[in-house]
C-alpha positions as CSV (number, residue, x, y, z in Angstrom):
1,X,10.4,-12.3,12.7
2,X,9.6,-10.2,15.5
3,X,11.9,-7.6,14.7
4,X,10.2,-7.2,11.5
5,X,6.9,-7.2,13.2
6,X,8.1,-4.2,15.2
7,X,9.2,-2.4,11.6
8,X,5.9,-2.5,9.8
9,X,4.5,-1.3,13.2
10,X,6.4,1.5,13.5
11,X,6.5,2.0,9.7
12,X,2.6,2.0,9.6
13,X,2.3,4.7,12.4
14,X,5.1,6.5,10.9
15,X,3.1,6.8,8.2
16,X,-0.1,8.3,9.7
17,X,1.9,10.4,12.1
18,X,3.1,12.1,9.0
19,X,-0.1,11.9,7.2
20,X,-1.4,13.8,10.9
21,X,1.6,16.7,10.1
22,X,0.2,17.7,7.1
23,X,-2.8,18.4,8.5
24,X,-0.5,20.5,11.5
25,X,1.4,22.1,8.6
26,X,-1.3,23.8,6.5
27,X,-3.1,24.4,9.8
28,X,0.0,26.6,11.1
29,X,0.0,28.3,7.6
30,X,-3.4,29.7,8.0
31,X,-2.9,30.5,12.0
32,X,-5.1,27.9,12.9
33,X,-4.6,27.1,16.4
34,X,-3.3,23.4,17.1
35,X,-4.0,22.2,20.3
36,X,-2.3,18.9,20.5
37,X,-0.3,16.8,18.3
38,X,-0.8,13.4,19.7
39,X,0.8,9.8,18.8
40,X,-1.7,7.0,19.7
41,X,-5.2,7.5,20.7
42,X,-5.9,8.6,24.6
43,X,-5.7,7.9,26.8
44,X,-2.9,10.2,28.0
45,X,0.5,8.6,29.0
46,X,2.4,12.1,28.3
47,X,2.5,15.4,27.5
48,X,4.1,18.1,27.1
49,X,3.4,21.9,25.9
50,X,5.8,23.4,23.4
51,X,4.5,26.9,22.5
52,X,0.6,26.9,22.4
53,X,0.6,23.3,21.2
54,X,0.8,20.0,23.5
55,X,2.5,17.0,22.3
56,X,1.1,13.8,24.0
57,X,2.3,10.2,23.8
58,X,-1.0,8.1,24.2
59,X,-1.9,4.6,25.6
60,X,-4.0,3.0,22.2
61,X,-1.6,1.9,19.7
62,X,-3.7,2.8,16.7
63,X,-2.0,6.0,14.8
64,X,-1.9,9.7,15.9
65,X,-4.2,13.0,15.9
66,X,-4.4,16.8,15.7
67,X,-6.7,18.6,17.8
68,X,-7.4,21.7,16.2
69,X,-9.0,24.9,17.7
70,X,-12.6,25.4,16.4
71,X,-13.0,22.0,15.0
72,X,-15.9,21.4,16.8
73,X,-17.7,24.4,15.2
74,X,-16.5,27.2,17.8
75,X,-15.4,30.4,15.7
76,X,-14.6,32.7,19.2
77,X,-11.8,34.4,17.4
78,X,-9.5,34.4,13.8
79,X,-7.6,31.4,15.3
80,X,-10.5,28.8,15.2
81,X,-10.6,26.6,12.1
82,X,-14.0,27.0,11.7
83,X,-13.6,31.0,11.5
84,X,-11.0,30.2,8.4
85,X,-12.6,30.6,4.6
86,X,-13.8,27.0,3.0
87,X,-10.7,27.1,0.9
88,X,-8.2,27.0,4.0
89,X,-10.1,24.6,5.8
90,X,-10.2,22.6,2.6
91,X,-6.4,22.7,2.3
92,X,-5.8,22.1,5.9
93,X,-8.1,18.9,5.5
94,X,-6.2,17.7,2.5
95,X,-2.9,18.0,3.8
96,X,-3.1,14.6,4.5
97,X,-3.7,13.4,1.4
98,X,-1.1,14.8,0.3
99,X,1.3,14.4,2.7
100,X,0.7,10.2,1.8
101,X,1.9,11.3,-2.2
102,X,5.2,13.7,-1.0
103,X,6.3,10.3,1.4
104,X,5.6,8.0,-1.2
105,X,7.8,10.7,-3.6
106,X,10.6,11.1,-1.2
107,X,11.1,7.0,-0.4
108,X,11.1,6.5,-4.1
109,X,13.6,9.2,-4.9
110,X,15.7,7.8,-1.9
111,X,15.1,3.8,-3.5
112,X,16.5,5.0,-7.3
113,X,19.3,7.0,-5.8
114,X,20.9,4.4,-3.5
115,X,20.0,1.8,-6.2
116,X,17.2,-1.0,-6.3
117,X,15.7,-4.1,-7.7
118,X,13.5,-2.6,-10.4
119,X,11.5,-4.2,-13.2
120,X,12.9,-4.5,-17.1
121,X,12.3,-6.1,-20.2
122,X,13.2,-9.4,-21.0
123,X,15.2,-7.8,-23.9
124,X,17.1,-5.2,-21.9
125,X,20.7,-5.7,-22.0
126,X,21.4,-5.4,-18.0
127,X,23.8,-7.0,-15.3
128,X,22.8,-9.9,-13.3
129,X,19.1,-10.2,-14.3
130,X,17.0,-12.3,-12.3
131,X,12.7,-13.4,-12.6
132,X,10.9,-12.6,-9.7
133,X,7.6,-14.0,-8.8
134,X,4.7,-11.2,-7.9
135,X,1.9,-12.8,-7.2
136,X,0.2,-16.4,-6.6
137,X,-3.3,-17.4,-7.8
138,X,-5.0,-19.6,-5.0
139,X,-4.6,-23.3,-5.3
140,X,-2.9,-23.5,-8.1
141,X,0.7,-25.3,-8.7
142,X,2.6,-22.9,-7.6
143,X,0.5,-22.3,-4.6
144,X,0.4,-26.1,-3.9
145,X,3.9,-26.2,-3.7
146,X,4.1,-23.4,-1.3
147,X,6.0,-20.2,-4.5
148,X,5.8,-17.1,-2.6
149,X,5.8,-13.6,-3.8
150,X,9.6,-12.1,-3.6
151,X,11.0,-15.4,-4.5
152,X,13.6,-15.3,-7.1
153,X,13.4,-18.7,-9.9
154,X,17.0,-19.7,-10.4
155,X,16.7,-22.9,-12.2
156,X,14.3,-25.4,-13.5
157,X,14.2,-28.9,-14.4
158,X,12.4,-32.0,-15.2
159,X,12.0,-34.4,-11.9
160,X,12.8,-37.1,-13.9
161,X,15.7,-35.6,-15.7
162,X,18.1,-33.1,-13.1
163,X,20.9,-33.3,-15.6
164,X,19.0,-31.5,-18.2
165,X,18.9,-27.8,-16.4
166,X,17.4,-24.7,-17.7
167,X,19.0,-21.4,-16.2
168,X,16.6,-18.9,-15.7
169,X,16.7,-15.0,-16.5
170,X,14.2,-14.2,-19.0
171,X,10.1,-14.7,-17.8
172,X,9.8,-16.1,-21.1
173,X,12.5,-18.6,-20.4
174,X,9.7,-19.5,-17.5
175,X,6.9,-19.5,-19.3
176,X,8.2,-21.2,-22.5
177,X,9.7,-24.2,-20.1
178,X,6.1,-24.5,-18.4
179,X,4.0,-24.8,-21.7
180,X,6.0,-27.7,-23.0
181,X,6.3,-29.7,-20.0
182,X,2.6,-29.5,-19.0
183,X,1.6,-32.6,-17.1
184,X,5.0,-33.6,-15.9
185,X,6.2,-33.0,-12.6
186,X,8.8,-30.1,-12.6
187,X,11.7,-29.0,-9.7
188,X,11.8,-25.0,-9.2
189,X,14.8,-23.8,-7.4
190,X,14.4,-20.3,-6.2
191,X,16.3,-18.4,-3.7
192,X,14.2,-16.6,-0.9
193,X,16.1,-14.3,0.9
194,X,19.5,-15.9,2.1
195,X,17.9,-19.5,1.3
196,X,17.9,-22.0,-1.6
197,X,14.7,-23.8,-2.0
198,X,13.8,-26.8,-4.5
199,X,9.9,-27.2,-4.7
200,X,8.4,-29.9,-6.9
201,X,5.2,-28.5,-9.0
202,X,3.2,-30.0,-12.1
203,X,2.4,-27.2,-14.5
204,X,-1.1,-27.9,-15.5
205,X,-2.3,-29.0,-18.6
206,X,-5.7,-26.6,-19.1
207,X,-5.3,-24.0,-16.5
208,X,-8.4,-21.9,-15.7
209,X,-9.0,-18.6,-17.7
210,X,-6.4,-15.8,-17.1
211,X,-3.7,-17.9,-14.9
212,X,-1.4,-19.9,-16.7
213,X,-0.1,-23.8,-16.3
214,X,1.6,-23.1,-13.0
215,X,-0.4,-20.1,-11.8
216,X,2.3,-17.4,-10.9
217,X,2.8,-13.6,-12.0
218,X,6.5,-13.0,-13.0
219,X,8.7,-10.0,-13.5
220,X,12.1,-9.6,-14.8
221,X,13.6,-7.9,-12.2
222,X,17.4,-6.2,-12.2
223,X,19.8,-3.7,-9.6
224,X,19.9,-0.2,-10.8
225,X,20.3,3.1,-9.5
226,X,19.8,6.2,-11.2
227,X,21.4,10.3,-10.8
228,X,19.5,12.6,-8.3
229,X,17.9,14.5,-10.6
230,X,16.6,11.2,-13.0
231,X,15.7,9.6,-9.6
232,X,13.6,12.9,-8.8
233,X,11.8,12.9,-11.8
234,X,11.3,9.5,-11.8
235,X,9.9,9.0,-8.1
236,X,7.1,11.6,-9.3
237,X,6.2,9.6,-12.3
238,X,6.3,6.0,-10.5
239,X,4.0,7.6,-7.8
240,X,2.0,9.0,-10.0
241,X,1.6,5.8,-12.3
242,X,0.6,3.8,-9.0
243,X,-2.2,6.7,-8.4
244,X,-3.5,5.4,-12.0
245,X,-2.9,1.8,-12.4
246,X,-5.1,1.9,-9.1
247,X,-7.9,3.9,-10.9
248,X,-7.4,1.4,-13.6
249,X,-7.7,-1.9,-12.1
250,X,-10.6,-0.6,-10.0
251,X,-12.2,0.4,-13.0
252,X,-11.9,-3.6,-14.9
253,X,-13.0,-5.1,-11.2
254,X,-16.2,-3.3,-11.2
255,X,-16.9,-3.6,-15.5
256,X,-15.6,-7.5,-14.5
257,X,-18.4,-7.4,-11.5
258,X,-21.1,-5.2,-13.8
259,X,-21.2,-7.9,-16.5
260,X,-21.7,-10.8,-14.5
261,X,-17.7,-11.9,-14.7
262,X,-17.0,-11.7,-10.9
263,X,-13.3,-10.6,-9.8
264,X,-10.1,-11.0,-11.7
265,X,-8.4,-14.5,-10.9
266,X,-6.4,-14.5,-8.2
267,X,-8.2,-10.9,-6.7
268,X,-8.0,-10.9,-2.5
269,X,-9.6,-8.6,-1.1
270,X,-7.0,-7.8,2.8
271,X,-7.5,-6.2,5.9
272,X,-4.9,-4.8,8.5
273,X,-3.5,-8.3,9.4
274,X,-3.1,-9.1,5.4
275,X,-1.1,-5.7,5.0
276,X,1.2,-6.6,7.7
277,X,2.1,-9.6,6.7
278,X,3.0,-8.4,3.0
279,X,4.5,-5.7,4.7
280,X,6.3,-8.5,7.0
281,X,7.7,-10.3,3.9
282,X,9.0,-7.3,1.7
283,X,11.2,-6.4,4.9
284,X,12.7,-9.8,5.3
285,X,14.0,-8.9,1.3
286,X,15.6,-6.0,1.8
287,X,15.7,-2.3,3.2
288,X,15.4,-0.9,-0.2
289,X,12.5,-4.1,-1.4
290,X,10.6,-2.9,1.9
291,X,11.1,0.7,1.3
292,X,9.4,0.6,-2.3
293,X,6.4,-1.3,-0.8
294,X,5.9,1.3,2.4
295,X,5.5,4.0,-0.9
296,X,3.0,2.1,-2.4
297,X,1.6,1.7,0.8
298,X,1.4,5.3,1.6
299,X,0.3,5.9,-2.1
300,X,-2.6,3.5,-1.3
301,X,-3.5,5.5,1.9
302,X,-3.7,8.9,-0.2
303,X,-6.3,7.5,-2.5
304,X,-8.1,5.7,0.1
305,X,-8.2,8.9,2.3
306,X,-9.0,10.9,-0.6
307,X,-12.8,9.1,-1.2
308,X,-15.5,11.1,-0.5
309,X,-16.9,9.6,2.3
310,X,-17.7,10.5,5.5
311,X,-15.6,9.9,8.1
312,X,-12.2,10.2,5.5
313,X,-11.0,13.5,4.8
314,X,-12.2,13.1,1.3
315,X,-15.6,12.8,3.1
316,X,-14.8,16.3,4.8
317,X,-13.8,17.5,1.5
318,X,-17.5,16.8,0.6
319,X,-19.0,18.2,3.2
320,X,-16.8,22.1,2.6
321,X,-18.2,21.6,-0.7
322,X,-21.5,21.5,0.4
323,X,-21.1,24.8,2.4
324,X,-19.4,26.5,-0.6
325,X,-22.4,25.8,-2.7
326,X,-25.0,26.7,0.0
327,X,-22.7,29.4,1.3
328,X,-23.4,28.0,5.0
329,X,-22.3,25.2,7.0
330,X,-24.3,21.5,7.3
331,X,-25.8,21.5,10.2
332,X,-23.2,19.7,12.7
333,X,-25.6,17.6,13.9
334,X,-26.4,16.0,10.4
335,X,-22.6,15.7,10.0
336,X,-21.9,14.1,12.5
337,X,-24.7,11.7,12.6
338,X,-23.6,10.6,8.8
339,X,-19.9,10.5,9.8
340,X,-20.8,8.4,12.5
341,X,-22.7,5.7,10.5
342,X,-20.2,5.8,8.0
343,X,-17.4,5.2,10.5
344,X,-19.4,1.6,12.1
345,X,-19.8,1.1,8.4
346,X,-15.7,1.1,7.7
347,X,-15.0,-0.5,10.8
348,X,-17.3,-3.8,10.0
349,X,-15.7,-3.9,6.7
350,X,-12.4,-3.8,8.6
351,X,-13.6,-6.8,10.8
352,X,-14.7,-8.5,7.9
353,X,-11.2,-8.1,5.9
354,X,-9.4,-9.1,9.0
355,X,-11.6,-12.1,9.3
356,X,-10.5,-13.2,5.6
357,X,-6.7,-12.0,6.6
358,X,-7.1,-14.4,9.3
359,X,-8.6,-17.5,7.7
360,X,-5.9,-17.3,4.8
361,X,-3.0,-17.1,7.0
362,X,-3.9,-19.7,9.8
């Protein structure tokens, strides 16, 4: 357990350190002047000067920076980012946006070339097929008797009958053995991780809208591995079909929320503490299992960083829009006022998130 804590740490700042490089990248592009690359937040542990730029190890645990020349506003000479045309500055902000999609990209390519668990169709002809449960509506069955997300259904059976055994590798095989036996108590054996567990459930006989009788999502789940060049392709279009289902379910929460509806069954809304411990129990499946959820992740971050508001970069984005249109700058002082509020404003709702995070898990 605690190595895998120290994993999802490090993956986590990994992944804004590199998110942080982008922003260095396109800045050294357009001979912007970096003044320090740091990992953590100051204070100051150590650092040291390599060229014109100092690279700092820092005391607060809580990602990693670039300080760039003329961020502040300062244009003394061509090196300051302010000096720089809207454009540069606007590719230098979203550098790290996009830096989240190329490491999302690159971990997928690496996941389909060295092989992984992926999802396919409960007619697909494949080796060694297995059903997978994704996800867990909240006090149902399945939550009751403590399913998990990543667990693998092997078998099922009647309590009162163990002879009569149904192998499972087809969700419908699930799903199908549910429905008929609704009201009677059932044995699931699933394997989670290295371990074989038998949980006793009772499929319910009128399950609430949108979950069914024992309340789990399922996916028929197989090892494959693909060339480098079908893997390349392919990491661009899973990334980019993450980018959109996100668009999409965003888009039913809020028609769900405009008509009255409230959220989607089973919808939790998590904070730091809740991505950690998903991100806790994909690595205790797997290096390639945890690798595909770091690229979702990361994919997550890129949208998240990409919404225009202040204090994100897509907020900054807004902002150089502004001054194109105007063809001068908002004053700093509104700016930074409005990124300030907007900060508190992110930070509560963090608090908040981590408070839910907190009561669900304890």
């Amino acid at each position: 357990m605690a190595i895998s804590i120290i994993v999802v740490f490090l993956s986590l700042i990994g992944l804004i350190t590199l998110h942080e490089f982008g922003h260095f990248i396109l800045a050294r592009l357009f001979k912007v002047k970096v003044e320090e690359f740091g990992i953590f937040l100051p204070p100051r542990i150590f650092g040291k000067q390599i060229g014109e730029t100092i690279w700092s190890l820092n005391a607060l645990p809580l990602g990693a920076f670039v300080k760039l020349y003329g961020e502040d506003g300062r244009m003394e000479d061509s090196r300051s980012f302010a000096s720089k045309p809207v454009w540069q500055r606007a590719l230098i902000v979203a550098g790290g946006v996009i830096s989240f999609w190329l490491i999302a990209v690159v971990i997928f390519a690496y996941v389909y070339t060295t092989g992984s668990v992926q999802p396919v169709l409960d007619t697909d002809e494949v080796f060694d097929a297995k059903v997978q449960v994704t996800g867990i509506s909240p006090n149902s069955p399945a939550s009751q008797a403590d399913v998990r997300p990543g667990d693998f259904i092997k078998k099922l059976n009647l309590a009162s009958d163990p002879v009569q055994t149904s192998v499972i590798d087809k969700v419908t095989q699930v799903q199908d053995f549910t429905s008929v036996h609704k009201g009677q108590p059932v044995v699931m054996e699933v394997q989670r991780g290295n371990e074989t567990l038998f949980l006793n459930l009772t499929p319910r006989v009128d399950p609430p809208d949108g979950e069914g009788a024992v309340g789990i999502s399922l996916a028929r789940t197989a090892y494959v591995s693909y060339g480098l060049s079908q893997a390349a392709v392919k990491s661009v279009t899973t990334t980019w079909d993450i980018t959109v289902n996100f668009f999409s379910g965003w888009s039913q929460i809020i028609k769900r929320l405009a008509s009255g509806q409230g959220m989607p069954p089973g919808t939790q809304f998590v904070g730091p503490i809740g991505i950690g411990n998903m991100m806790n129990q994909a690595a205790q499946m797997g290096l390639n299992y945890y690798l595909q959820f770091v690229a979702v992740i990361s994919v997550y971050l890129a949208i998240f960083n990409a919404l225009p508001i202040p204090a994100l970069d897509g907020g900054k984005l807004v902002f150089l829009g502004i001054e194109a249109l105007r063809r001068r700058p908002v004053s700093e002082r509104i700016e930074q006022t409005i990124t300030a509020v907007f900060f508190f404003i992110l930070i509560a709702l963090s608090i908040f998130a981590t408070i839910g995070d907190i009561s669900r898990l304890f």
